[in-house]
Backbone bond lengths (Angstrom), bond angles and torsions (degrees), N, CA, C in turn:
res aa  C-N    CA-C-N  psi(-1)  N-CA   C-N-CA  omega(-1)  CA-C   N-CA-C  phi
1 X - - - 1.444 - - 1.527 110.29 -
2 X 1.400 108.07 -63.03 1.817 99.79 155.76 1.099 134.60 -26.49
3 X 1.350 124.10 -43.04 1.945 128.56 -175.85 1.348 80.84 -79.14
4 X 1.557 145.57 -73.66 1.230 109.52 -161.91 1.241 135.83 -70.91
5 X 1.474 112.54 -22.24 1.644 104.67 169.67 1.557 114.28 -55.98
6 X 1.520 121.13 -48.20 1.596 120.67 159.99 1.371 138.40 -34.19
7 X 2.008 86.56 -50.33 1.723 81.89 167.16 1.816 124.44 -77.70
8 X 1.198 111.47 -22.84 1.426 108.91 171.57 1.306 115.37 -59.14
9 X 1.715 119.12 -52.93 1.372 129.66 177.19 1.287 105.19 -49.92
10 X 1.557 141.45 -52.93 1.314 129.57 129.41 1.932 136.36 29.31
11 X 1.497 77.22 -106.01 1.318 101.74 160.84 1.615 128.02 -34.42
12 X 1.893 106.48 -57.92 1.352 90.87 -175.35 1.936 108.11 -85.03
13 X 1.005 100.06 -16.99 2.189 92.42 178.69 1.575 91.56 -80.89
14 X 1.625 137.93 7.56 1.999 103.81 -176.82 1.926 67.59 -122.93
15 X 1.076 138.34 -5.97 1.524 109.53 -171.63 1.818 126.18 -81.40
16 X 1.545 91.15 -35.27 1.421 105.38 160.94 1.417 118.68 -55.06
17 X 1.423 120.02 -12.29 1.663 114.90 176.58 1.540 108.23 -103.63
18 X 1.452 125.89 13.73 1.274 119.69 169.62 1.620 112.30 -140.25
19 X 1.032 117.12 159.27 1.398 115.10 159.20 1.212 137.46 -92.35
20 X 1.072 132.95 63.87 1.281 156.38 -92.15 1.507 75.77 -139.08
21 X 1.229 130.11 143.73 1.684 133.23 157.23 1.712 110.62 -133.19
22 X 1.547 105.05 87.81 1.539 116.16 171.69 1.270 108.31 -104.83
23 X 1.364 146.44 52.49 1.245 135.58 140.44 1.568 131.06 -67.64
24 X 0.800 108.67 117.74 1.438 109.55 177.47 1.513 117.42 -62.63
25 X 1.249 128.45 157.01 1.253 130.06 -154.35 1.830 106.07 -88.36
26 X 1.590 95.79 -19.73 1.580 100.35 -164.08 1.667 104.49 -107.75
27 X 1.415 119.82 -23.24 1.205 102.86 -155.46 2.057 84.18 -136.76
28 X 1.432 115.29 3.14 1.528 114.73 154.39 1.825 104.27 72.27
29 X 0.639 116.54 176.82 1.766 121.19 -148.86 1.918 114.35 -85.90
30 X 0.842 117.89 162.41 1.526 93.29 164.35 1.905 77.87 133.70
31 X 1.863 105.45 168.31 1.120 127.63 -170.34 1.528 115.52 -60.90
32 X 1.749 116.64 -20.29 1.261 117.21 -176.02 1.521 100.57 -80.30
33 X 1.191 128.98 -54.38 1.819 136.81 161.48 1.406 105.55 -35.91
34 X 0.847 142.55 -12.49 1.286 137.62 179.18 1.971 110.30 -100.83
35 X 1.554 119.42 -60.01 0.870 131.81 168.13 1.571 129.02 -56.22
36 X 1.412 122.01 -35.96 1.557 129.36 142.96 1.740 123.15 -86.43
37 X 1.267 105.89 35.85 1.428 105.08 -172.38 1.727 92.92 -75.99
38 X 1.749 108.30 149.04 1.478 96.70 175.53 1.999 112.00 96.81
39 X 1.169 88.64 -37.02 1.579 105.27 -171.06 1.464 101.85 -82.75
40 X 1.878 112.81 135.42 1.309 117.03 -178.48 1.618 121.19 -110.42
41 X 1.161 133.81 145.43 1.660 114.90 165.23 1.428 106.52 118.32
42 X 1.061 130.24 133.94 1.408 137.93 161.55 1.269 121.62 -6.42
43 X 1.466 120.27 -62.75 1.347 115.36 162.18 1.100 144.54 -38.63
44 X 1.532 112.87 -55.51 1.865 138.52 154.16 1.739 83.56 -23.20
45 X 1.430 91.06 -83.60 1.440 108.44 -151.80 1.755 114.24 -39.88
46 X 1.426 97.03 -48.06 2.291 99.71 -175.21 2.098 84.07 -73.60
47 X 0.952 138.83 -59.13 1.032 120.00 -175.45 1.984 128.02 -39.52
48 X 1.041 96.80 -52.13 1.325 119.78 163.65 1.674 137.17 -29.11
49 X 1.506 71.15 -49.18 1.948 96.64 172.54 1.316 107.93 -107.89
50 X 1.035 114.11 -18.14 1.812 101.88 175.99 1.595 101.18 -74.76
51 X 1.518 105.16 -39.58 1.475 94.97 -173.98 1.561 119.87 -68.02
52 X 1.692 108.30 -36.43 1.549 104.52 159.30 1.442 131.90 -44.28
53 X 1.537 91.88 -44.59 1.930 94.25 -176.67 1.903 109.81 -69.87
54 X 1.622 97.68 -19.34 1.729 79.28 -165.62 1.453 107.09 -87.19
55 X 1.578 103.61 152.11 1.646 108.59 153.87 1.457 102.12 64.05
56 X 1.407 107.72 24.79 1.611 120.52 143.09 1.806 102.72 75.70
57 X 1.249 130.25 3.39 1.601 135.13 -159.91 1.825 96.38 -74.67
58 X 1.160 128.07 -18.57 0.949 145.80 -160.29 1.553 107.85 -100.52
59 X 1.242 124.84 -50.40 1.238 124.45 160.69 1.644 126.43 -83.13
60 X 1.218 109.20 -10.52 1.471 120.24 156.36 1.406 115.25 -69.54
61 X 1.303 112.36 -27.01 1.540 117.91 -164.96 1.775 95.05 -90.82
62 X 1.042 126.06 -41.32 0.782 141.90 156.21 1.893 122.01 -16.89
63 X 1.435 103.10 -91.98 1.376 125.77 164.55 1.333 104.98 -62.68
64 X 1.618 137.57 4.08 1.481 100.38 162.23 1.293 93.88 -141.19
65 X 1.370 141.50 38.21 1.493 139.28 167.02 1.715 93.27 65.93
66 X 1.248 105.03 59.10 1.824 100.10 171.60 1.269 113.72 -132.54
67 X 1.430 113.92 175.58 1.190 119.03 -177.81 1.919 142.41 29.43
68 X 1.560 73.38 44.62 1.879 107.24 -158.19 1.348 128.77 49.93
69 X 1.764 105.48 52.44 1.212 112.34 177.19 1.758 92.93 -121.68
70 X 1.578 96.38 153.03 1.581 109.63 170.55 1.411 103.93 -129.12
71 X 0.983 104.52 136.47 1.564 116.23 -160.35 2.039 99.99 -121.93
72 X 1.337 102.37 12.91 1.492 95.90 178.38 1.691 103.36 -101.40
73 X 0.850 138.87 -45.38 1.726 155.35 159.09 1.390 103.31 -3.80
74 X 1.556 145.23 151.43 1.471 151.70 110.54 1.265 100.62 -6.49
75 X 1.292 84.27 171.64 1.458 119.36 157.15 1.511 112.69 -119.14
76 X 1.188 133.19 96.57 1.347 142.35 -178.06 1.664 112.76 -74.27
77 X 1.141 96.90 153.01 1.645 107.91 -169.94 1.650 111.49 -72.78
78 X 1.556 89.91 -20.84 1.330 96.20 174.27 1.541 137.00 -71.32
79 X 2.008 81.52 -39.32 1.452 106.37 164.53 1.356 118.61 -51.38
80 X 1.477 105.60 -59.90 1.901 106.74 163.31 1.173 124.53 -30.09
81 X 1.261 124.03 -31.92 1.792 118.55 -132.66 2.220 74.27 -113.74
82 X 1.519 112.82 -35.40 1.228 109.33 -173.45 1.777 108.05 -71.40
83 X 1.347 104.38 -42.94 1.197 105.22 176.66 1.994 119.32 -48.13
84 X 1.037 89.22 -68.67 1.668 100.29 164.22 1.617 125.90 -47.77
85 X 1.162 94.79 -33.85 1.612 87.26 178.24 1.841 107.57 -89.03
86 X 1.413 120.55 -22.10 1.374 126.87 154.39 1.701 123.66 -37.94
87 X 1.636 109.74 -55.96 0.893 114.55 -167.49 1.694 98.70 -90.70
88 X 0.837 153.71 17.07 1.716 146.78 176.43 1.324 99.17 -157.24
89 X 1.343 127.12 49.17 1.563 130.13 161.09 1.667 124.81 -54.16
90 X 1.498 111.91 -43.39 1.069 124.28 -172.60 1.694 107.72 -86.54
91 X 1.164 119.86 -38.70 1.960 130.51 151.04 1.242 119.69 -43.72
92 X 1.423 124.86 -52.96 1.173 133.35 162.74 1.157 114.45 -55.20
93 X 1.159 136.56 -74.07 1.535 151.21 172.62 2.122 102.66 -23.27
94 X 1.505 91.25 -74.43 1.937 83.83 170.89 1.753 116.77 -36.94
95 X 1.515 109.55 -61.83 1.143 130.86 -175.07 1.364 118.89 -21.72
96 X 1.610 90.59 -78.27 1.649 114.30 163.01 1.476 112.49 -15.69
97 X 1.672 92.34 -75.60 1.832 112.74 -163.16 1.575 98.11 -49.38
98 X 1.637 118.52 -46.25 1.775 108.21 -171.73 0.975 102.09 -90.41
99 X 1.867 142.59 2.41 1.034 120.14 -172.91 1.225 140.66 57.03
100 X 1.446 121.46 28.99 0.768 149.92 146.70 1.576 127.61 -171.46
101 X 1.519 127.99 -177.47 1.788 123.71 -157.43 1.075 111.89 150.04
102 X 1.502 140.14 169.68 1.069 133.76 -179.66 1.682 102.87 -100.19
103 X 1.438 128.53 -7.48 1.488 125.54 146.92 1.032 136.85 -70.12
104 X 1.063 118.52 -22.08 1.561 124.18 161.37 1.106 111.19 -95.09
105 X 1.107 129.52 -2.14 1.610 118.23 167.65 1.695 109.16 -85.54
106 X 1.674 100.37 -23.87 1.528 97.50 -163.94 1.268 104.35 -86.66
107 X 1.685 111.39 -15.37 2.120 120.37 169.39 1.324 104.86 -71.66
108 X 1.584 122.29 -24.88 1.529 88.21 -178.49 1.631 111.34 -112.52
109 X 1.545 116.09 40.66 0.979 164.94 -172.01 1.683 111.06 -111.52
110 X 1.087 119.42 -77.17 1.848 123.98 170.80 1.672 87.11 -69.75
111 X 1.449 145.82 -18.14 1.147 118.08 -165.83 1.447 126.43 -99.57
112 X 2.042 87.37 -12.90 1.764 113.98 153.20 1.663 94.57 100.88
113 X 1.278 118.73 18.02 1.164 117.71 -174.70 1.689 115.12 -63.38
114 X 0.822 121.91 136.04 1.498 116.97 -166.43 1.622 99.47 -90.88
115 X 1.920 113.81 135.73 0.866 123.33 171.99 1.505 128.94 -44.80
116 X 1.031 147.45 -17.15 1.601 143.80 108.93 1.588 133.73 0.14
117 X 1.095 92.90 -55.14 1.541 116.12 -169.43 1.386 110.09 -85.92
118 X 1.344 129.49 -35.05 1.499 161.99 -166.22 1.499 81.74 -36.42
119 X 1.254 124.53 -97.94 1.670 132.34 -173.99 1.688 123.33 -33.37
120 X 1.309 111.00 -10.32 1.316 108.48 -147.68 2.163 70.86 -103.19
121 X 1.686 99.35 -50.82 1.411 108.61 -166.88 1.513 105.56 -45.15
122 X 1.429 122.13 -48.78 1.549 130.58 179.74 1.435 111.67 -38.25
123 X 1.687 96.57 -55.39 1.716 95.98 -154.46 1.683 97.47 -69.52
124 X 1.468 110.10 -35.40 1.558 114.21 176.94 1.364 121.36 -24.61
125 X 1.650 99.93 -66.15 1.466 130.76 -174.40 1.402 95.16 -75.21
126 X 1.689 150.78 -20.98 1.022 122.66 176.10 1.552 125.16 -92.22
127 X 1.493 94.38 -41.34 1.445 108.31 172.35 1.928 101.88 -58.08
128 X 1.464 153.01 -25.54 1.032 141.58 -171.65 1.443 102.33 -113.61
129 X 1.091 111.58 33.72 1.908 98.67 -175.42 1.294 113.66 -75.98
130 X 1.136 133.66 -22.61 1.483 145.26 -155.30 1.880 93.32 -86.86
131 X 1.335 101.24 -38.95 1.538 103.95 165.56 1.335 109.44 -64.48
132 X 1.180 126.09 -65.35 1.347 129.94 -151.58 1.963 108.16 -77.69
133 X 0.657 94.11 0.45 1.952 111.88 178.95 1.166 128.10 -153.94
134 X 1.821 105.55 33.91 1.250 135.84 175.96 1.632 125.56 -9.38
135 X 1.647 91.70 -45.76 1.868 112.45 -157.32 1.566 86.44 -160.41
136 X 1.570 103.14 147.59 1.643 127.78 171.76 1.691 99.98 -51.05
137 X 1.175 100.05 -17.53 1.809 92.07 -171.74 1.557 113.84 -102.53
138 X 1.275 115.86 24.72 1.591 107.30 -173.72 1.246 106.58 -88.50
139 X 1.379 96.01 140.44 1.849 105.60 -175.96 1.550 98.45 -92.87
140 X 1.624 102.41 169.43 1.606 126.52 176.05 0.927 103.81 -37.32
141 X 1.692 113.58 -35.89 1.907 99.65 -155.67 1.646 105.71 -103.30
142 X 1.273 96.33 -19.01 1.817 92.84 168.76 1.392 112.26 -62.60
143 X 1.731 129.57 -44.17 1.313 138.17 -153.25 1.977 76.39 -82.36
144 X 1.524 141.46 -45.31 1.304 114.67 -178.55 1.353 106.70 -64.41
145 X 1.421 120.74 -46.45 1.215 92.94 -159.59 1.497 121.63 -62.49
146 X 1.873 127.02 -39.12 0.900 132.36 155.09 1.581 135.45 -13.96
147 X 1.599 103.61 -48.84 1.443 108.05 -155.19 1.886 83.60 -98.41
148 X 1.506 121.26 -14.00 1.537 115.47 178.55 1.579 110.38 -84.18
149 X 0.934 111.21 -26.20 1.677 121.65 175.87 1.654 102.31 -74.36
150 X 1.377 124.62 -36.81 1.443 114.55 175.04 1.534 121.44 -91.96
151 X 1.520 101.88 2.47 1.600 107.96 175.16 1.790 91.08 -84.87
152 X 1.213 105.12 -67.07 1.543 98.26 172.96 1.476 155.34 -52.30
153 X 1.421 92.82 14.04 1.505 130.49 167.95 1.074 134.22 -129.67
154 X 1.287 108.76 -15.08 2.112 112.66 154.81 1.630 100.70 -94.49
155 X 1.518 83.94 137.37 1.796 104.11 -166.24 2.084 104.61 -57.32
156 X 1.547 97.37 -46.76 1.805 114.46 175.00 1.866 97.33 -37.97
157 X 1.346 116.49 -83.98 1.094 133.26 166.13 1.506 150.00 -33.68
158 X 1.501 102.03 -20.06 1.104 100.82 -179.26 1.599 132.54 -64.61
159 X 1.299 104.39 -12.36 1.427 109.32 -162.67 2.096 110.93 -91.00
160 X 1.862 84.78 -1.40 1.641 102.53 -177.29 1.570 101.77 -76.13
161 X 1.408 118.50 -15.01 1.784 114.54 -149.24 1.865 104.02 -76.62
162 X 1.030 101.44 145.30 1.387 96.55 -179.41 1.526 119.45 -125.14
């Protein structure tokens, strides 16, 4: 427990001297990404981000190029669509399977899907779920990339892919 409290303490006095970019793709930059870096599985991962979100280290890292955050970048639609699908994995996941929910209505919603399209997006995501939530371990960005590779292959949809 000592080596890691050291090595974190570490971490944040040598990180401010480099520009270092360790954010993780799923759970975004900050002192918890740093301290489970390496680490695999659901757990890593909710640990990870709780520790980013708490006690503000995350938005500090943020506003000063720290703790492998860059704070000069957009905000990409993609980023949105990852963020959201992070936080309601297990909502989504039901959703999917019945093909419909009020989480999957609200993803193809951040995903700008036009009310038209709405029904076509469901059956997409329901009929392929077994793809798109392969294994207990799929991260945010597998379930985007998944569900963007099948927007870009139904003819209705294609023009959603990003």
């Amino acid at each position: 427990m000592m080596k890691k409290i050291l090595a974190v303490v570490t971490l944040v006095v040598a990180l401010p001297l480099s520009n270092v970019a360790l954010a993780d793709q799923d759970i975004g930059c900050g002192l918890g990404s740093m301290v489970f870096a390496g680490n695999s599985g659901k757990v890593s991962k909710v640990l990870g981000a709780t520790t980013n979100g708490s006690s503000g280290n995350q938005t500090f890292g943020i506003t000063f190029g720290t703790l492998g955050c860059d704070g000069t970048g957009p905000v990409t639609s993609s980023e949105k669509l990852a963020m959201f699908i992070d936080g309601n994995m297990d909502n989504l996941a039901r959703d999917m399977a019945k093909g419909e929910g009020e989480t999957l209505a609200t993803l193809s919603e951040v995903w700008g899907i036009q009310q038209a399209d709405k029904s076509e997006f469901n059956a997409v995501a329901q009929a392929n779920f077994a793809d798109i939530f392969g294994s207990e371990n799929v991260t945010s960005q597998e379930v985007l990339v998944s569900l963007n590779t099948l927007l870009a292959q139904d003819a209705t949809l294609t023009g959603y892919s990003i």
